[in-house]
Backbone as CSV, one residue per row, in Angstrom:
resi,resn,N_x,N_y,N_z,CA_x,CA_y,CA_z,C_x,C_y,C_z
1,UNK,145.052,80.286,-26.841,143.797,81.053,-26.829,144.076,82.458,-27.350
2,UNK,143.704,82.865,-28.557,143.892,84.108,-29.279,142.827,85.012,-29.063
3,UNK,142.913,86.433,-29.261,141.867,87.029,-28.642,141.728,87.498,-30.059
4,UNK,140.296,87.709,-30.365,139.276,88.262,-31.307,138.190,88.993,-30.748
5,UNK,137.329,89.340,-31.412,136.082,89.698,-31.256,134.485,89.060,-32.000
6,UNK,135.016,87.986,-32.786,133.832,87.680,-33.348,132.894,87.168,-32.011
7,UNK,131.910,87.065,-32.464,130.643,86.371,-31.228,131.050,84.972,-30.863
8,UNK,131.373,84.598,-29.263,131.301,83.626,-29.264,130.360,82.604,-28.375
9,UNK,129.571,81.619,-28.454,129.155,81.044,-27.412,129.581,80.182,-26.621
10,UNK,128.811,80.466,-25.183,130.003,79.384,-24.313,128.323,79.224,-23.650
11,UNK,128.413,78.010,-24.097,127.133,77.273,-23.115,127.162,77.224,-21.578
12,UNK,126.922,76.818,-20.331,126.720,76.693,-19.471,126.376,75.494,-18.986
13,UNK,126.987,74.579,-18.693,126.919,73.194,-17.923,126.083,73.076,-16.713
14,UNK,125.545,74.211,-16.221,124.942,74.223,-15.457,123.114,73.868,-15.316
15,UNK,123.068,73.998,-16.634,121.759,73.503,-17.601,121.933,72.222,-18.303
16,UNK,123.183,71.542,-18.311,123.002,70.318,-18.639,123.205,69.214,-17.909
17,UNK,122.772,67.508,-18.647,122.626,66.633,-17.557,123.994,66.043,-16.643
18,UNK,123.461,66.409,-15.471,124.695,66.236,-14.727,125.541,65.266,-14.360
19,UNK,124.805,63.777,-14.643,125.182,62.728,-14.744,125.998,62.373,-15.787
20,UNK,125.661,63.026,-17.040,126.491,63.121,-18.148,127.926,64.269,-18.621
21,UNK,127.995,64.662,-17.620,128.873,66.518,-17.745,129.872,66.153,-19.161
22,UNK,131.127,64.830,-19.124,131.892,64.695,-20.531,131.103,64.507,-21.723
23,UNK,129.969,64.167,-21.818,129.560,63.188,-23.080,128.717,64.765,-23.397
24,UNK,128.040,65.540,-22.258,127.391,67.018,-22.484,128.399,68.131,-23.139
25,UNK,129.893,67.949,-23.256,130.535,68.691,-23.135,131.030,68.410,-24.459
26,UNK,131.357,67.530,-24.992,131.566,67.144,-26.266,130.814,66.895,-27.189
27,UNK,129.404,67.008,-26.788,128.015,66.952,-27.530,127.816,68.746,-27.774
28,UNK,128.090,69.705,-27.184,127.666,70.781,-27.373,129.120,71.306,-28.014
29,UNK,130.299,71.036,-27.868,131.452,71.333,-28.832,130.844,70.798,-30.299
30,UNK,130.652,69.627,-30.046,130.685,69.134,-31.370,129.223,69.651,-31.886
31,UNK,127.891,70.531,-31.684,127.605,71.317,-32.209,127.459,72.536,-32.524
32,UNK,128.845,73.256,-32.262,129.420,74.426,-32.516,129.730,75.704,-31.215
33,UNK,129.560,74.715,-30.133,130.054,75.714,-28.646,131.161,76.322,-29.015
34,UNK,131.401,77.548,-28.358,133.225,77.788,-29.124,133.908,78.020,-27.274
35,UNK,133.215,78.249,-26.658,133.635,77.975,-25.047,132.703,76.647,-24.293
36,UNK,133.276,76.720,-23.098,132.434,75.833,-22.222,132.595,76.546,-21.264
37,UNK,131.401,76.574,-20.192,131.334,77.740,-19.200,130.650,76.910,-18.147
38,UNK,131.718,77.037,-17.091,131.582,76.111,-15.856,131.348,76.998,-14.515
39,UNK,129.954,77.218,-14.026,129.362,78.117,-12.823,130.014,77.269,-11.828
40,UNK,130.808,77.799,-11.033,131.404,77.641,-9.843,130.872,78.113,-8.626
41,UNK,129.615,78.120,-7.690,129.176,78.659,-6.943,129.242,77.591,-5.440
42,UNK,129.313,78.417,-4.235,129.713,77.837,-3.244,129.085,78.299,-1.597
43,UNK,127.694,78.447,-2.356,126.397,78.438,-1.384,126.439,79.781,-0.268
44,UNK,127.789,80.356,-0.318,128.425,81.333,0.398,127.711,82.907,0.076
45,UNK,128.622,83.007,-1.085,128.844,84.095,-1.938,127.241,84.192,-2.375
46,UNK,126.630,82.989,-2.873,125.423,82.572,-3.958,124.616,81.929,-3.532
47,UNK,123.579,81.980,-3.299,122.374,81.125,-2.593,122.193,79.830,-3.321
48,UNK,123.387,78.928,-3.718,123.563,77.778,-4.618,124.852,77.350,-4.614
49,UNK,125.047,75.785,-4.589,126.245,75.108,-4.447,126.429,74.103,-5.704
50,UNK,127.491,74.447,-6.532,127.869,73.859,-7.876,128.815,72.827,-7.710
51,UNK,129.892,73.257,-8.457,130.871,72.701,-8.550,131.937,72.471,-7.638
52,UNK,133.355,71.998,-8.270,134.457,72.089,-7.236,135.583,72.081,-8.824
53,UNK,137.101,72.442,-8.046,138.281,72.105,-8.897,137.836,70.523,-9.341
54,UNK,137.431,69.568,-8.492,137.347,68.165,-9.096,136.278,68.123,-10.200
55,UNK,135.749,68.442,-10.531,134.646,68.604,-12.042,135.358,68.984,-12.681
56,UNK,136.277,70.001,-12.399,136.340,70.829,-13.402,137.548,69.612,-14.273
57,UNK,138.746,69.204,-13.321,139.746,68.084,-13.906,138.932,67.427,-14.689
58,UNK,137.588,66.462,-14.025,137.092,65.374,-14.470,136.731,65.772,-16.139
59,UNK,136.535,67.092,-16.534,135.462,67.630,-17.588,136.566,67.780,-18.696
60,UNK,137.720,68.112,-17.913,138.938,68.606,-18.620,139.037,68.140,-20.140
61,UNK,139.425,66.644,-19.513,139.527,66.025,-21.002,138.661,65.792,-22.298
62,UNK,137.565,66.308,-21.798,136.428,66.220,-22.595,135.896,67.368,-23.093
63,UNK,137.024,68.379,-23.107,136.822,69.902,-23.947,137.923,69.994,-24.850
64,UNK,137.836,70.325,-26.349,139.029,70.334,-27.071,139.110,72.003,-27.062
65,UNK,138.046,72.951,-26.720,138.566,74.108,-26.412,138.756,74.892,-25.264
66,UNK,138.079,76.007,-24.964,138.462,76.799,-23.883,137.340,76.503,-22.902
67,UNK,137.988,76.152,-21.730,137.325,75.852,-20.304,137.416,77.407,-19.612
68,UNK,135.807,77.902,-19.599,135.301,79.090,-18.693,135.201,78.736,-17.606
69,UNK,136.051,79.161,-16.641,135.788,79.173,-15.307,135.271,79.867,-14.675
70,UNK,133.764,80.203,-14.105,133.402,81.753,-13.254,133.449,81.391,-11.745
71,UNK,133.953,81.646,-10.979,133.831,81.915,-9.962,132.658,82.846,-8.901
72,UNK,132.196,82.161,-8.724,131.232,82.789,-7.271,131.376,82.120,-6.357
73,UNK,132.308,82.710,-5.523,132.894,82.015,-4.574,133.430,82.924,-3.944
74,UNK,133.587,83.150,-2.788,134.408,84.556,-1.647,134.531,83.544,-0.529
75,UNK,135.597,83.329,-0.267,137.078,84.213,-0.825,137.422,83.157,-1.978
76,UNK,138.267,83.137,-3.191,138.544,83.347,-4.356,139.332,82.687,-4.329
77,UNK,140.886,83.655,-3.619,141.742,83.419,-4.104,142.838,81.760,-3.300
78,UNK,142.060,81.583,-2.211,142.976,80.250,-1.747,142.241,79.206,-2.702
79,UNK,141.529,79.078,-3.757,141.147,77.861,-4.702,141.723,78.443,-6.286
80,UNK,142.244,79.494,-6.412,142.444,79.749,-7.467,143.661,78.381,-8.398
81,UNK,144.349,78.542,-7.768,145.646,77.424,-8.031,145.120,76.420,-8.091
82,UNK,144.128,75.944,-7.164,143.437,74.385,-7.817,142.478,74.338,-9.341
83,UNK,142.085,75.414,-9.141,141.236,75.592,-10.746,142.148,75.328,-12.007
84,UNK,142.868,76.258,-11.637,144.270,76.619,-12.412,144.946,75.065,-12.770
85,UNK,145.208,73.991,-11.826,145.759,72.999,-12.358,144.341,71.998,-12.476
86,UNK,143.420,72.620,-12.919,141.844,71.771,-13.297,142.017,71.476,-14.290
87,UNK,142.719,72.766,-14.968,142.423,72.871,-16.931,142.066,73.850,-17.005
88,UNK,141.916,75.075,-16.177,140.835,76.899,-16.325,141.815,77.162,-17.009
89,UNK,141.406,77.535,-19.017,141.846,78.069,-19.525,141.825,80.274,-19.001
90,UNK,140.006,80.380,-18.485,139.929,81.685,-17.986,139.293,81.577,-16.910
91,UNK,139.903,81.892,-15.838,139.580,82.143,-14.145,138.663,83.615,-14.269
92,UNK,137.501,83.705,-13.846,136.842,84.766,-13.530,136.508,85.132,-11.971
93,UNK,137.028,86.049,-11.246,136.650,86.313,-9.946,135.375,87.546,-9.988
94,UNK,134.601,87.602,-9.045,133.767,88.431,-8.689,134.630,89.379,-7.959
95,UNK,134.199,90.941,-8.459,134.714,92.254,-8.107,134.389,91.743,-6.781
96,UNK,133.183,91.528,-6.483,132.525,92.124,-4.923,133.003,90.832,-3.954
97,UNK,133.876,89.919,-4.502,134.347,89.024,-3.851,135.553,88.875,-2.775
98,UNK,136.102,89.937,-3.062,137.270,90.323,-1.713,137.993,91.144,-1.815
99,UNK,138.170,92.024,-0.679,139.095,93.196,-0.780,139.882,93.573,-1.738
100,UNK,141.155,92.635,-2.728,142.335,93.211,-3.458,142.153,92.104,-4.611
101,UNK,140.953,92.924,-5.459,141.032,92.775,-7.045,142.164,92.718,-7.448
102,UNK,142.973,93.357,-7.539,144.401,93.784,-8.267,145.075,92.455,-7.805
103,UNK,145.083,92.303,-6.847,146.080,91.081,-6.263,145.702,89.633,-6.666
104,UNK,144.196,89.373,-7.093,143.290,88.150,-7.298,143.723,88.462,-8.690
105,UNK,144.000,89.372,-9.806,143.873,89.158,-10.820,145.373,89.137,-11.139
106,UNK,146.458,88.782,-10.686,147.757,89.125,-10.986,148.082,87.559,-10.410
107,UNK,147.939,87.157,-9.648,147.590,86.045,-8.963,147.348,84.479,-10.266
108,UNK,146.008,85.326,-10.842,145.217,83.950,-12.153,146.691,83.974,-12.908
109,UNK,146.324,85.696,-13.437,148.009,85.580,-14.863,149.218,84.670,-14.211
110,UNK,149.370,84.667,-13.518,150.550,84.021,-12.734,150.597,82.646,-12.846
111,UNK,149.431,82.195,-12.390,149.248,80.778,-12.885,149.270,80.110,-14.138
112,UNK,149.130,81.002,-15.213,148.704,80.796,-16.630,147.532,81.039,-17.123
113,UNK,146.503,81.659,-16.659,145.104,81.412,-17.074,145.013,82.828,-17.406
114,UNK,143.869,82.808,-18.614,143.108,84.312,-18.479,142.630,84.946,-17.345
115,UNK,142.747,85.852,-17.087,141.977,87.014,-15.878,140.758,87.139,-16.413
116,UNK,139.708,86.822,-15.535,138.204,87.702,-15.438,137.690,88.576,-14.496
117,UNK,136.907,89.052,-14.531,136.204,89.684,-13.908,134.881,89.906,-13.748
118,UNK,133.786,89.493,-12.825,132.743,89.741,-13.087,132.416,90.632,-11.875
119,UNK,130.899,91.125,-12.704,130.669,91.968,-11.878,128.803,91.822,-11.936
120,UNK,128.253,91.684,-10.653,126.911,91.644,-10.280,126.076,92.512,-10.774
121,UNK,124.464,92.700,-11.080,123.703,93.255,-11.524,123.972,95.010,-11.123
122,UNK,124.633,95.258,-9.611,124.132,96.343,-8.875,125.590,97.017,-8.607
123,UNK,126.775,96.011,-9.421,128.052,96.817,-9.059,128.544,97.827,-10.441
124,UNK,128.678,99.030,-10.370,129.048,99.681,-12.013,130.482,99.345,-12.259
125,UNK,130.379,99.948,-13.510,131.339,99.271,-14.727,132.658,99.967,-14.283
126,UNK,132.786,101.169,-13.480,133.683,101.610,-12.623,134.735,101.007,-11.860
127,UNK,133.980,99.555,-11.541,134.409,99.068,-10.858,135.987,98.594,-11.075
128,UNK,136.295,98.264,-12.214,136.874,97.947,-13.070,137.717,98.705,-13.862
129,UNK,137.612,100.075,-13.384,138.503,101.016,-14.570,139.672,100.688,-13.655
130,UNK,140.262,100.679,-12.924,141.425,100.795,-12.621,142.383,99.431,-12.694
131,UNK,142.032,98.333,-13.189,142.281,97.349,-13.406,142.397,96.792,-14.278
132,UNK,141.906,97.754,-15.426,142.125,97.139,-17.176,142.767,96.786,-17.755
133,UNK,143.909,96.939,-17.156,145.593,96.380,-17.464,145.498,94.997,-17.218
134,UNK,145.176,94.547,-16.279,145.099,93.337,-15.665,144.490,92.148,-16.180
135,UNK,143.219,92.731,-17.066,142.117,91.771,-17.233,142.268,91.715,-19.068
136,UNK,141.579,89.852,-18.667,141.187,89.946,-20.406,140.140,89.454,-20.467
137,UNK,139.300,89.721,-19.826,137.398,89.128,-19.918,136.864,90.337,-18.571
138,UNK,135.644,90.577,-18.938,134.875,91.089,-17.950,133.682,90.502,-18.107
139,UNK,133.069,90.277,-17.263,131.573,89.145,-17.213,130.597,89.978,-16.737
140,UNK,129.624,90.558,-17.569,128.450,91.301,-16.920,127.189,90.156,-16.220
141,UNK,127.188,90.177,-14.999,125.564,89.544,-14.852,124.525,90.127,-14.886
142,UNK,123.745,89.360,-16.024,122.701,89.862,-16.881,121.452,89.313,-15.702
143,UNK,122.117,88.788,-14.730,120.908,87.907,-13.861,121.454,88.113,-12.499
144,UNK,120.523,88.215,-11.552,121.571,87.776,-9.569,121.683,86.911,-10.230
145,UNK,123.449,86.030,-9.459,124.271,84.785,-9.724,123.508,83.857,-8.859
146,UNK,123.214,82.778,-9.302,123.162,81.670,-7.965,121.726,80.750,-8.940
147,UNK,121.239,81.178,-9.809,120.413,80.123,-10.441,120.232,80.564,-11.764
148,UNK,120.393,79.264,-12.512,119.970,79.221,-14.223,118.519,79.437,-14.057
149,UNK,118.172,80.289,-15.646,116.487,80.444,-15.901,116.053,81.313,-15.608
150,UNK,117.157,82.430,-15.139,116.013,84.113,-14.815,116.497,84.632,-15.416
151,UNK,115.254,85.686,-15.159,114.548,86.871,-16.712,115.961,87.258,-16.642
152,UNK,116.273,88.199,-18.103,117.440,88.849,-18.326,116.913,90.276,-17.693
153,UNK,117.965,91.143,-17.200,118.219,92.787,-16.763,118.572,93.378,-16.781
154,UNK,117.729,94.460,-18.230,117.818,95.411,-19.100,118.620,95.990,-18.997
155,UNK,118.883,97.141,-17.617,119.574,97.767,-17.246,121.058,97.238,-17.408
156,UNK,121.139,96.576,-17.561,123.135,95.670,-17.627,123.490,95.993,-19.248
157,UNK,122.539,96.131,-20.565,122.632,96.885,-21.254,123.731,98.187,-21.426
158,UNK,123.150,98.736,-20.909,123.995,100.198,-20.629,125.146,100.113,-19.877
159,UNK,125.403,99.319,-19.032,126.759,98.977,-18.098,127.673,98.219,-19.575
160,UNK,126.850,97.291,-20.551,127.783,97.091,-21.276,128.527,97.986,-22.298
161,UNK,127.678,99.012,-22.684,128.109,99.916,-23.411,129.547,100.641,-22.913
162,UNK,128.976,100.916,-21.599,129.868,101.865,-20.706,131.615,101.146,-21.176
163,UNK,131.363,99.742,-20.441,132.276,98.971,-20.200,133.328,98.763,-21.831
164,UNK,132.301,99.004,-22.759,133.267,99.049,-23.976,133.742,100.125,-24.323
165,UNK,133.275,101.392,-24.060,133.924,102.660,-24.115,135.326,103.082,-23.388
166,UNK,135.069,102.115,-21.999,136.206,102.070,-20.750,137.444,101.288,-21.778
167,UNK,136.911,100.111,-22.180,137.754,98.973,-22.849,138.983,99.667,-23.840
168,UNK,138.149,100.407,-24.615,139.067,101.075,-25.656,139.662,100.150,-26.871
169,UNK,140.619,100.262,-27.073,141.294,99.245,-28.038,142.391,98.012,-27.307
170,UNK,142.189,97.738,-25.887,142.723,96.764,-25.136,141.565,95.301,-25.673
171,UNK,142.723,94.264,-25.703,142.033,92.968,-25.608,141.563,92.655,-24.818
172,UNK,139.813,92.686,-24.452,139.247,92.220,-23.598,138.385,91.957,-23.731
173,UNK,137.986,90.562,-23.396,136.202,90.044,-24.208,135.162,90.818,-23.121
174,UNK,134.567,90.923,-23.529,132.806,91.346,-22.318,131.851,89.908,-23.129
175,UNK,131.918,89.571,-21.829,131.111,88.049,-21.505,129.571,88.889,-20.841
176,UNK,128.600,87.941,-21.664,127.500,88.334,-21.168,126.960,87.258,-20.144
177,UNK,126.698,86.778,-19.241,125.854,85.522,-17.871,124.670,86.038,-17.543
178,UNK,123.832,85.424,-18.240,122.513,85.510,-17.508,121.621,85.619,-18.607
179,UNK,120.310,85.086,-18.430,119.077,85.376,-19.210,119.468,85.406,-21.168
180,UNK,120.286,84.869,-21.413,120.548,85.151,-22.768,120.125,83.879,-23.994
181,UNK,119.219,84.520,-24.954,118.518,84.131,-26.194,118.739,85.140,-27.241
182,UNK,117.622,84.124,-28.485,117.887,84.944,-29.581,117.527,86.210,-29.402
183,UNK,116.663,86.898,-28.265,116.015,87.839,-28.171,116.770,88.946,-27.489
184,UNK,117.690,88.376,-26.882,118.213,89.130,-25.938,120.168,89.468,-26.543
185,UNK,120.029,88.564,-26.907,121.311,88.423,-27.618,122.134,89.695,-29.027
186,UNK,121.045,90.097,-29.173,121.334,91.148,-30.067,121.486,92.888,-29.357
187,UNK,120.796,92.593,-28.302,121.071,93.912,-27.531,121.903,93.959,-27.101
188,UNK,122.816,92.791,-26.377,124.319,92.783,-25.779,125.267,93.166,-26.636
189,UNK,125.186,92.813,-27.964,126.494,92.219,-28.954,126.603,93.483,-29.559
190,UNK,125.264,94.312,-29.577,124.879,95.741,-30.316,125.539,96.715,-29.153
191,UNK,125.987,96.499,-27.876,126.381,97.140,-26.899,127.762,97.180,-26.853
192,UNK,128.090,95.544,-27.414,130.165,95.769,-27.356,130.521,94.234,-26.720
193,UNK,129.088,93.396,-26.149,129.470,92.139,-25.960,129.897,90.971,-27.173
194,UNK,131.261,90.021,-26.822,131.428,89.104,-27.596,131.337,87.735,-27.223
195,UNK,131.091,87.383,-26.226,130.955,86.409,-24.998,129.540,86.296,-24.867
196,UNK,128.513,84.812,-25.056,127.556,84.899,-24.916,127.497,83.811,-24.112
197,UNK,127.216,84.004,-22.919,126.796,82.697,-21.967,125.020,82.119,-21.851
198,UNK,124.926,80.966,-21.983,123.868,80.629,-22.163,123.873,79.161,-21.694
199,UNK,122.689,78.786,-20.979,122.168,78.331,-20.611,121.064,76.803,-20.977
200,UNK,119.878,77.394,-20.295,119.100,76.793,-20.859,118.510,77.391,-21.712
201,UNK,118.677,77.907,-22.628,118.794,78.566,-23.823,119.377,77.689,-24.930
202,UNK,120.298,76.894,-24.629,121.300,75.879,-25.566,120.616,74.965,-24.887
203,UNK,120.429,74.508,-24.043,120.334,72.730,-23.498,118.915,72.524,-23.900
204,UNK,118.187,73.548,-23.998,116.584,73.022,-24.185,116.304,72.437,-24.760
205,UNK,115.227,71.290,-25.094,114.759,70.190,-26.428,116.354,69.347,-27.079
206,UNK,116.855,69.451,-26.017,118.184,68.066,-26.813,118.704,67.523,-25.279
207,UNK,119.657,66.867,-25.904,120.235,65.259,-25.394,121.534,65.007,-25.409
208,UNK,121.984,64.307,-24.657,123.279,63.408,-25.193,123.197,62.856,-26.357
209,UNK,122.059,62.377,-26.288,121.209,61.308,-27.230,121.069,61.839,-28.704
210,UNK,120.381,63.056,-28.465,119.799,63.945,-29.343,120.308,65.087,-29.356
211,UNK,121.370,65.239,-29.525,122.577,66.949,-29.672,122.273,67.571,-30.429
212,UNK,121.155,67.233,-31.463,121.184,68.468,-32.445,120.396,69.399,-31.862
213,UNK,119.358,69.747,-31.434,118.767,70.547,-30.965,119.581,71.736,-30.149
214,UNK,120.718,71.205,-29.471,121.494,72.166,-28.733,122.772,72.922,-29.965
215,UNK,122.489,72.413,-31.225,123.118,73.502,-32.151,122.219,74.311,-32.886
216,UNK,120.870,73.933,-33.564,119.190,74.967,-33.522,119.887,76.214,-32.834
217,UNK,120.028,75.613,-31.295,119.875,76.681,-30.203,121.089,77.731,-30.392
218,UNK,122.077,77.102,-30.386,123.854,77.887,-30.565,123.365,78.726,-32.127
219,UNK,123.164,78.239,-32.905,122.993,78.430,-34.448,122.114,79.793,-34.028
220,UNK,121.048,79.370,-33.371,119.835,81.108,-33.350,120.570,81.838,-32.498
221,UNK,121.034,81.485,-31.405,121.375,82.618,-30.781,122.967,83.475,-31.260
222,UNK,123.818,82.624,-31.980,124.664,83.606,-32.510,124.596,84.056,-33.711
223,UNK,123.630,83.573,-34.732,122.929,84.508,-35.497,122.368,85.433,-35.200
224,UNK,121.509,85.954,-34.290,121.109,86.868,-33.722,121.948,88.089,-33.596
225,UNK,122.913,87.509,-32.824,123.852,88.266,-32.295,124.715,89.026,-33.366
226,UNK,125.031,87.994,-34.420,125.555,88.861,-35.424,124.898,89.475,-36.508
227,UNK,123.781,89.574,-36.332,122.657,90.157,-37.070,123.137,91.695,-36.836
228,UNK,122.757,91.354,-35.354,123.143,93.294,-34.715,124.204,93.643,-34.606
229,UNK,125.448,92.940,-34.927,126.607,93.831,-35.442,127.050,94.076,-36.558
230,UNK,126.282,93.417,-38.143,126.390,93.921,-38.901,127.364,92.793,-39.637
231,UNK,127.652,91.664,-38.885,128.438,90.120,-39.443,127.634,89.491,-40.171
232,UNK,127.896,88.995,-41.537,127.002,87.944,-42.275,127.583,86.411,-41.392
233,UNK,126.245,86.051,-41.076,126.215,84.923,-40.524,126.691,83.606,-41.101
């Protein structure tokens, strides 16, 4: 896993059919996903109960690229190691998820996986300066965590800016989660985001059956995105 900056999308499984998760997962690779992004929530942390390490194995084989792992989950770090031998190419923990960030993110590297970090609508980009060493993703939620399909929030805008000024010339993607379309997608990417998580945004009007529609969707929304940074599409 090489780090760049071009735009990338990482759909969200959490919008697709769940009965199908491998055949969804290789249907949206194979129309141009460049991540797969697996919501980990655990009814605790998030007013919603997702996944487990066992999806994530089961899904494993059925991604030829990078498996997003986000975590919403407190406490974090006694499941980290099971993710970790899931296939989590990048482990993302929530800042507001337990006392010793520093220790949760030294912890993932250890295992082999990328370090993330996310951080909730209402926590600043602060949160995070002292830890930049550590990390190679930061995840803004563009939405409260705990359900696909809400409005995007504006205000996370400006936290992304912040967060790329903090960034500097360190490798670190800024992942956008939440509310993200063609519409919305150009204000992030114009801010310093390269990480576009999406939803039902990608899954809408397609299929197992019928996959093209979920590249329409990938196709507009990272056109968009590179509209506003100035990338010929």
């Amino acid at each position: 896993m090489t780090f760049d900056r071009s735009i990338k999308i990482a759909p969200s499984i959490l919008s697709a059919d769940f009965a199908n998760f491998g055949a969804e997962c290789e249907a949206i690779e194979g129309q141009g996903a460049d991540w797969v992004h697996v919501d980990v929530m655990d009814g605790h942390f998030v007013p919603n109960i997702t996944f487990g390490p066992a999806t994530c194995a089961a899904i494993r084989p059925h991604i030829k690229g990078v498996m997003d792992v986000h975590l919403m989950i407190a406490p974090a770090d006694p499941y980290l190691e099971a993710f970790a031998k899931a296939g989590a190419d990048v482990l993302t923990v929530h800042a507001e998820a337990g006392p010793h960030l520093h220790r949760s993110l030294q912890a993932i590297r250890a295992l082999g996986c990328k370090a993330g970090v996310a951080l909730n609508p209402s926590t600043p980009a602060s949160a995070v300066e002292y830890v930049l060493d550590q990390i190679d993703l930061i995840c803004v939620m563009t939405v409260n965590p705990g359900f696909g399909g809400q409005s995007f929030i504006e205000s996370q805008v400006e936290k992304v800016r912040q967060l790329r000024a903090l960034i500097g010339a360190r490798p670190i993607h800024i992942e956008i989660d939440g509310g993200v379309t063609p519409a919305t997608a150009p204000k992030v990417a114009a801010a310093g985001a390269d990480v576009l998580v999406a939803g039902s945004a990608v899954f809408k009007g397609g299929s197992v059956s019928n996959p093209a529609p979920y590249g329409e969707n990938i196709r507009a929304i990272r056109a968009a995105a590179e509209q506003a940074v100035g990338v010929m599409a």
